[in-house]
N, C-alpha and C positions, 0 to 999 in steps of 0.2 A: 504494500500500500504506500503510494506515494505521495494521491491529494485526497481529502475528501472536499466533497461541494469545493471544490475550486481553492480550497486554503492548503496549503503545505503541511506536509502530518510528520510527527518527531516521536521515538519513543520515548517509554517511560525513562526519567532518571533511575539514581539508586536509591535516592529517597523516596521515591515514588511507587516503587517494585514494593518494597518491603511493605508499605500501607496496602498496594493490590492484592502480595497475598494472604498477607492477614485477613482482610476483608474475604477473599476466595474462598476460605477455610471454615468462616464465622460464618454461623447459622444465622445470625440475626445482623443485615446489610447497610444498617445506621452507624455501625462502629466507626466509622472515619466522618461522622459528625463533630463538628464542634459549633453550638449554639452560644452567645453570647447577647448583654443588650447595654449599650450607655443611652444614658438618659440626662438631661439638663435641667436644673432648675430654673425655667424662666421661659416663657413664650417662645414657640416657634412657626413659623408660617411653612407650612407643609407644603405651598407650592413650590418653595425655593427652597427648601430641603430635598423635596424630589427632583430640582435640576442638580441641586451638587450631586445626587447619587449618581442620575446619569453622567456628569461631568466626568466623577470618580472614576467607572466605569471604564471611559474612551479612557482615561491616562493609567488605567492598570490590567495589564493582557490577561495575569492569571486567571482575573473576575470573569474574561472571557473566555474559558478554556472548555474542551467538547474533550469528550473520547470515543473513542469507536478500535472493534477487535477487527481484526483480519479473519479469515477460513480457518485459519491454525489456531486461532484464540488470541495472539500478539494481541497487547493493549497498545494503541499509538492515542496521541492528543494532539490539538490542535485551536488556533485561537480567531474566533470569529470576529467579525469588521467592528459589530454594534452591539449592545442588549437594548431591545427593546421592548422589553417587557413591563407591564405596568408595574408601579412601584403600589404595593398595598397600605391603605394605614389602617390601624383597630386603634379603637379607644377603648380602656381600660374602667374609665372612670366608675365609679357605682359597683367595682368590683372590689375586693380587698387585694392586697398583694399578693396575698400565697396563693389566691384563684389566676391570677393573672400571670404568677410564676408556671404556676400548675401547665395553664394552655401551653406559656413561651418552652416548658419542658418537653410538652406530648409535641410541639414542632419541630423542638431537636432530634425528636425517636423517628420521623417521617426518614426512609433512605430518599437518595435522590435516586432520580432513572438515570442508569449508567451510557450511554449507549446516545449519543449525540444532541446530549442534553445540557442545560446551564446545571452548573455543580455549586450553585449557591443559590440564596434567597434572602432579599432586603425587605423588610415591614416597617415604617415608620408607626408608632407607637403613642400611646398617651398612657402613663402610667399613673394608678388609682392614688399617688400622694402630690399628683400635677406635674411630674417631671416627663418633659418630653424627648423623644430622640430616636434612638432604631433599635431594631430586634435583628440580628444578623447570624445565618446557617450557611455553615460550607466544608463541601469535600476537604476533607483533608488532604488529598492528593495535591490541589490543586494552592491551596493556602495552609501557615501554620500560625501558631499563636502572635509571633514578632509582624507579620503581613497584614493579617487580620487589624491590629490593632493600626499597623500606617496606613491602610487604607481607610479606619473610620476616621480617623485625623487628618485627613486628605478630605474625607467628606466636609468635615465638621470648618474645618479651613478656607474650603471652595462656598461653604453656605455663608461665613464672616465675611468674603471678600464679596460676597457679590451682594450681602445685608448693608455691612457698614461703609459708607466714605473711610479712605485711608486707611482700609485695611489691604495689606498688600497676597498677589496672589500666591500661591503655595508654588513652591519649585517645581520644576516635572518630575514625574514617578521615574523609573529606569526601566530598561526593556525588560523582560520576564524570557523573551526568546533569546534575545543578546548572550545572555544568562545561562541558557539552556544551551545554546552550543557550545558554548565554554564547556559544562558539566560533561556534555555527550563526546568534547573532545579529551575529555579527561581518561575516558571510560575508553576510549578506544586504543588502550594499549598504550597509554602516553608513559615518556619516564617515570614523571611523578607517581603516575599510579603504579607502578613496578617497586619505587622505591617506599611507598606506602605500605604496601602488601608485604613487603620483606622485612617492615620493621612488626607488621601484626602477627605476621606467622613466627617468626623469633618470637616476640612476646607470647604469644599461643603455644609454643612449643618448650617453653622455659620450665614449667613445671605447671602442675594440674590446680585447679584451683578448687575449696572448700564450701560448701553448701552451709547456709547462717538461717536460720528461721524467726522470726520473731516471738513464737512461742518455745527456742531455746534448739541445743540439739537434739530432744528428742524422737524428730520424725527422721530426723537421718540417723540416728541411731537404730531404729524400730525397723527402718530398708536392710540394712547391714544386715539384723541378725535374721529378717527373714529370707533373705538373699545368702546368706552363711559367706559372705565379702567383707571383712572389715575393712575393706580397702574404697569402698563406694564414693565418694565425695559430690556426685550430681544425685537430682532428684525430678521427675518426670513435677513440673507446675502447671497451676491455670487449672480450671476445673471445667466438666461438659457444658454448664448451665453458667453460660456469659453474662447472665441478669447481673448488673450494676450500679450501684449511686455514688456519690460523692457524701462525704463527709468533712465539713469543715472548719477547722478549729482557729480564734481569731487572737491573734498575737498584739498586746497593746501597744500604741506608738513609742510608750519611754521606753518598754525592756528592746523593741525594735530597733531602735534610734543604738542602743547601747551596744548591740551587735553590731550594727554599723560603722559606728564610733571606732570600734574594738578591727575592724575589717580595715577602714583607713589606716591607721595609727598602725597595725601590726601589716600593713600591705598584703592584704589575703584576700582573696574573693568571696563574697558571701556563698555561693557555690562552694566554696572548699571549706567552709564554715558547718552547712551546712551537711554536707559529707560525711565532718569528721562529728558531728551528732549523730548521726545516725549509724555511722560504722562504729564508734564505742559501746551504743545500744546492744546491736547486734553478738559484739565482741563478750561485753559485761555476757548476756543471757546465754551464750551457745559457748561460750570458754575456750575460740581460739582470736591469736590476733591476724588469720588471715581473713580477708574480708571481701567480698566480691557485690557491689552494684551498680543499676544500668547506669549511663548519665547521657544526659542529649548534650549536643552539641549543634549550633542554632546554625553557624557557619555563613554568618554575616559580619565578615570585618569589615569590607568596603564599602564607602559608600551607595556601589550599584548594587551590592547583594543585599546592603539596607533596604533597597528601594524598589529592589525587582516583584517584589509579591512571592507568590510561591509555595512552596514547602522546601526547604531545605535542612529542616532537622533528620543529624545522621544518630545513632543510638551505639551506644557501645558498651561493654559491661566493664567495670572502674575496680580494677583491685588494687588492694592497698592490703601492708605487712605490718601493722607499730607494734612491736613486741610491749609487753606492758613496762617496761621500767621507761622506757620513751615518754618523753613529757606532751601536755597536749599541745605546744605549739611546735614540738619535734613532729607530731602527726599532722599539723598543719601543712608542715613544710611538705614532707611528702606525698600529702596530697597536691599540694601546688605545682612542684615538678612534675608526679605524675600524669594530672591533665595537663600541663603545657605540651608532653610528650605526645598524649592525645588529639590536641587540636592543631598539632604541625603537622598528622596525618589523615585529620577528621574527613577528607573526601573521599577515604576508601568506602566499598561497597560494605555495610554492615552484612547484609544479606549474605556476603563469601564471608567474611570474621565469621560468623555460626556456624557457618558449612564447612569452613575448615577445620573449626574447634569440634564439632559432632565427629567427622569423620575421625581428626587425629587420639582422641580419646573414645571413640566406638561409642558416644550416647545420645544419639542424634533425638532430637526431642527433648531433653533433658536440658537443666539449667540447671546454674551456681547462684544464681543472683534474685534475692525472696523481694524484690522489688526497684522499681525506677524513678527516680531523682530530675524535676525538671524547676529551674528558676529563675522564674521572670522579672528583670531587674524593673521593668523598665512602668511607670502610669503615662495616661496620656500626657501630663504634662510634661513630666521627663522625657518623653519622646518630640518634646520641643512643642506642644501646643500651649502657646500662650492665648490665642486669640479670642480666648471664651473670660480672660482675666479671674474676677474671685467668683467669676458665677458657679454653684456646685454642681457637682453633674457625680452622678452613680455610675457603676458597670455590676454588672452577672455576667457567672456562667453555669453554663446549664448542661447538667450531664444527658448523654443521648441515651441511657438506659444499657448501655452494652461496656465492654470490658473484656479486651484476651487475654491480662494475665492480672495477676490475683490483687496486685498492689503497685499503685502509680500515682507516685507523689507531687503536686505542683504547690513551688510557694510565689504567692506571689503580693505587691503591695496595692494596698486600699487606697484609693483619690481621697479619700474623705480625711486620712488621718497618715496617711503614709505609714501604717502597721503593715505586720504580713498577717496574709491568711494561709495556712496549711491547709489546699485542698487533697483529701484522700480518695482518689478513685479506688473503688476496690470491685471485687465481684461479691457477691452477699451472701452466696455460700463458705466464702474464705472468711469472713473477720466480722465482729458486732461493730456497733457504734462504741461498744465502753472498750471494746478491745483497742480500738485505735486513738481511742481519748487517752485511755492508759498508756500507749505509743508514744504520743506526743506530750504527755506528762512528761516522760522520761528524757526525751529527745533536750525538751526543755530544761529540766534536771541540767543533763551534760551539758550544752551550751552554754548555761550561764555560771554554772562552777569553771567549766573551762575558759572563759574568759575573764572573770576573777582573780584565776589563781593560772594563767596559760604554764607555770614553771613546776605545776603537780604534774608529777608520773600520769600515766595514762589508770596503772593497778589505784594508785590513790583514788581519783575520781573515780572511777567503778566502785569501790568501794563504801565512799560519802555521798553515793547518790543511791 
């Protein structure tokens, strides 16, 4: 396949692949939903709210992107001239929020039709405390959290310039296709991807890595002896019954502010902050310090890769060794090195990392890693929108109902106060609500002992927490 309807057709990247066949696999075809809504405190004219959408639209290709299979099944994409689609609004009013939450949820669990169709949907909104603004669904294929969020700032931007005198217009978006050959020349054998693959397969091949549970070692122990292997270290994850929700636990602005604090002053990424909360967790309850989990990688230094839309989140699974006499900002450090080492090869295929790690250790299916680590540094204001000044404005997100593996963690900051929230996707056969309150009890625990005191052993804090 070379056009369809007359547009030029590309295949999948390797971010892309890995969302198809996850989706391929899963019984329930919402999974690569991601629903979301900001809203504004203060009048909007819905006329010219629906021309920024369309505006947005022409300046961002991914928002235009179709798929279609070939006779063999190939998925190819491709980016259509226009949308013109009407833009819907609902008003909420006279409803309460959890009903209005409720609908914007059962619109997340809708899949899209795959198959040369628009991979997203815009609703302009009135929500029941009079905050106005959008409700926004999209493939994940096609968009990821960092895109989604430029492009409603690109709305919200192009609706100021064309509302107020002297507001100026928002810069151009970047190509999405531009983008995309870069990625598909990467993939074609290039050095770099040679010299990517020979630093994962070395590290894949260094030695096998340890299976960590949050309810301790004893489900990899309970494998072991029924398998008569003490030797086991993976474990088959993810459950048949993909049902899903989000749990979300709200971290206040001061203890937030102080992690932050603590992340400048000691030069660490909240990501590696983060990290090392969670792999102590792990370490304290299952009693080794090697420690294995996923961590995305957004893969936007450049400007154009800010700007192109997309999906470029790659996934990789993050081990880390702190033996316990290691202090906790000795484990900082090497989390720090470790993902640098990470993100100087982040465009390798994740998809081949698993296939070659199943194959070289015989447990294809199986995994080391009892969950995934994703963090969104960024609000809209952070992301540079000034143009709305102190007016407040909300955001949601909204789970699609589905879930491929058991526990998938996003932290990310509230507009309203710059705290974070700990959202826990999980499957609901895997963990209660107190089990992950209890989680994030602990996680907190570590955090704020280890920043107190970053010069305790790693065994101390396990210990006093």
């Amino acid at each position: 396949m070379k056009t369809r309807f007359g547009y030029k057709v590309y295949p999948l990247t390797a971010a892309q692949r890995l969302h198809f066949f996850s989706q391929k696999s899963c019984p329930k075809k919402q999974l690569l939903n991601i629903g979301t809504s900001v809203t504004i405190g203060t009048d909007v004219n819905f006329e010219e709210l629906k021309k920024a959408i369309y505006e947005a639209y022409a300046r961002c290709e991914s928002m235009r992107l179709r798929f279609a299979e070939d006779k063999e099944g190939n998925c190819f994409q491709y980016v259509v001239k226009a949308e013109e689609r009407d833009i819907e609004y609902v008003n909420f009013m006279g409803q309460t929020m959890d009903e209005a939450e409720r609908v914007m949820k059962e619109w997340t669990e809708i899949p899209f039709e795959t198959k040369d169709s628009p991979q997203n949907r815009v609703v302009m909104i009135t929500t029941p405390d009079g905050f106005n603004g959008i409700y926004m669904l999209v493939n994940h294929m096609t968009m990821d959290a960092q895109s989604l969020i430029c492009f409603i700032k690109d709305v919200i931007e192009l609706y100021c310039h064309n509302m107020y005198e002297g507001v100026e217009a928002p810069k151009p978006m970047a190509s999405y296709l531009e983008q995309l050959k870069k990625d598909l020349e990467y993939e074609a054998g290039s050095k770099a991807q040679q010299r990517d693959r020979e630093f994962f397969y070395k590290l894949i091949e260094s030695s096998e890595p340890l299976y960590n549970d949050i309810d301790g070692s004893e489900r990899l122990n309970k494998l072991r002896k029924e398998k008569n292997n003490p030797n086991i270290c993976s474990v088959v994850d993810g459950l048949d019954n993909v049902t899903a929700d989000i749990a979300v636990f709200h971290l206040e602005a001061e203890p937030t502010k102080r992690l932050m604090d603590f992340c400048r002053e000691r030069e660490v990424s909240m990501v590696c902050l983060l990290m090392m909360g969670l792999r102590t967790y792990f370490q304290k309850f299952n009693g080794s310090p090697d420690v294995s989990i996923v961590t995305t990688v957004a893969r936007r230094a450049t400007v154009k890769e800010k700007k192109c839309g997309g999906s470029r989140i790659h996934c990789f699974p993050f081990r880390t060794i702190v033996d316990e006499d290691k202090t906790f900002m000795d484990g900082l450090n090497i989390i720090r090195d470790g993902q640098n080492q990470i993100f100087r090869h982040a465009n390798f295929n994740p998809v081949e990392y698993y296939a070659h790690r199943g194959e070289f250790y015989h447990n294809m299916g199986e995994t080391y890693e009892p969950m995934s680590l994703t963090y969104q540094p960024l609000t809209l204001q952070e992301k540079g929108l000034t143009k709305i000044g102190d007016i407040p404005y909300k955001t949601k997100w909204y789970s699609n109902g589905v879930a491929a593996q058991r526990l998938y963690l996003t932290v990310m900051h509230r507009p309203e106060d710059n705290g974070m929230d700990f959202s826990f996707e999980h499957q609901l056969g895997a963990f209660t609500y107190e089990k992950l309150e209890y989680f994030y009890y602990y996680i907190c625990k570590i955090l704020f002992k280890g920043i107190e005191n970053p010069d305790l052993s790693v065994k101390d804090i396990i210990n006093l927490v």
